[in-house]
C-alpha positions as CSV (number, residue, x, y, z in Angstrom):
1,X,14.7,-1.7,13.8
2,X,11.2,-2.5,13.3
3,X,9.4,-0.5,9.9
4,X,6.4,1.6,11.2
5,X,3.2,0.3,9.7
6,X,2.8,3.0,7.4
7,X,6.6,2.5,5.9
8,X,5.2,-1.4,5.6
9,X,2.0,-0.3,4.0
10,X,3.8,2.4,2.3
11,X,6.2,-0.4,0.5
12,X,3.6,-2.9,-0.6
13,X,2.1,-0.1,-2.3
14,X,4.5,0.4,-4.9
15,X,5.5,-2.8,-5.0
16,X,2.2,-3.9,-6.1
17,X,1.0,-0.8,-8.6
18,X,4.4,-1.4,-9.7
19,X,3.7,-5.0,-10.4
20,X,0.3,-4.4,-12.3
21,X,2.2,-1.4,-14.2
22,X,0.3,1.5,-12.5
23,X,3.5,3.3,-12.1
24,X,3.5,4.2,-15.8
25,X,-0.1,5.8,-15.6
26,X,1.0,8.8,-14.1
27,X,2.2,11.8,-15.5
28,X,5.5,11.8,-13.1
29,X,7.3,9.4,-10.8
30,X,6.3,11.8,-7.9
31,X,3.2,12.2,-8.3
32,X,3.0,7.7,-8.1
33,X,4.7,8.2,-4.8
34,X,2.6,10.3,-3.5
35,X,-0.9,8.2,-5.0
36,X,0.9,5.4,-2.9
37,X,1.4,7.2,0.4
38,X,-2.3,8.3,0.5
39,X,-3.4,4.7,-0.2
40,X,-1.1,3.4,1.9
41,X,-2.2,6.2,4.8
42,X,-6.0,4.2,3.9
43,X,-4.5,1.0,4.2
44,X,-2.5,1.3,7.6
45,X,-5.2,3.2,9.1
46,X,-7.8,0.2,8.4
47,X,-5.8,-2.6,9.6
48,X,-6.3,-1.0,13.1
49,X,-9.9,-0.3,12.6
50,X,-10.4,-3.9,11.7
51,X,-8.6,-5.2,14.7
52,X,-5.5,-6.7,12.7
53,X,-2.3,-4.7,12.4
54,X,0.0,-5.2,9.9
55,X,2.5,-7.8,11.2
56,X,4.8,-7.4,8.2
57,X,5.4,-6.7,5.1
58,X,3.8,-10.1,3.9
59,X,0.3,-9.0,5.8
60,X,0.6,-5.1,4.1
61,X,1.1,-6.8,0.7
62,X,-1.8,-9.1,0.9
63,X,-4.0,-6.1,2.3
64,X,-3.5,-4.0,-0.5
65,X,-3.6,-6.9,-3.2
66,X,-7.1,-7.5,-1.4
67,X,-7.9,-3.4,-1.7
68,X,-6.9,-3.3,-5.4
69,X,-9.1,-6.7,-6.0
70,X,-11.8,-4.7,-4.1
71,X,-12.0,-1.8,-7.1
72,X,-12.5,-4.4,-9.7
């Protein structure tokens, strides 16, 4: 079974604030999994706007790498 956009999105989100240690910024571990459903609510919901789904998890990962590099 295919993995909905947001599930993709959803994934590559903590995966990646895992990697750069943002998990250990908040005060619980719910509270991370719900910063990274928002963002990834952002992040799915642009990828349509801009015309280019997510085709996989690789694309979702990149995308969000490209949003955190985008706060810097």
């Amino acid at each position: 079974m295919a993995k909905s956009k947001m599930q993709l999105a959803n994934k590559a989100w903590r995966n990646v604030s895992k990697n750069y240690e943002w998990h250990t910024h908040f005060p619980s571990k719910k509270a991370w999994k719900t910063f990274c459903r928002e963002q990834a609510k952002y992040t799915a919901l642009d990828a349509i706007d801009d015309n280019d789904p997510l085709k996989g998890y690789s694309d979702a990962e990149l995308r969000v790498q490209q949003e955190i590099m985008d706060w810097f």
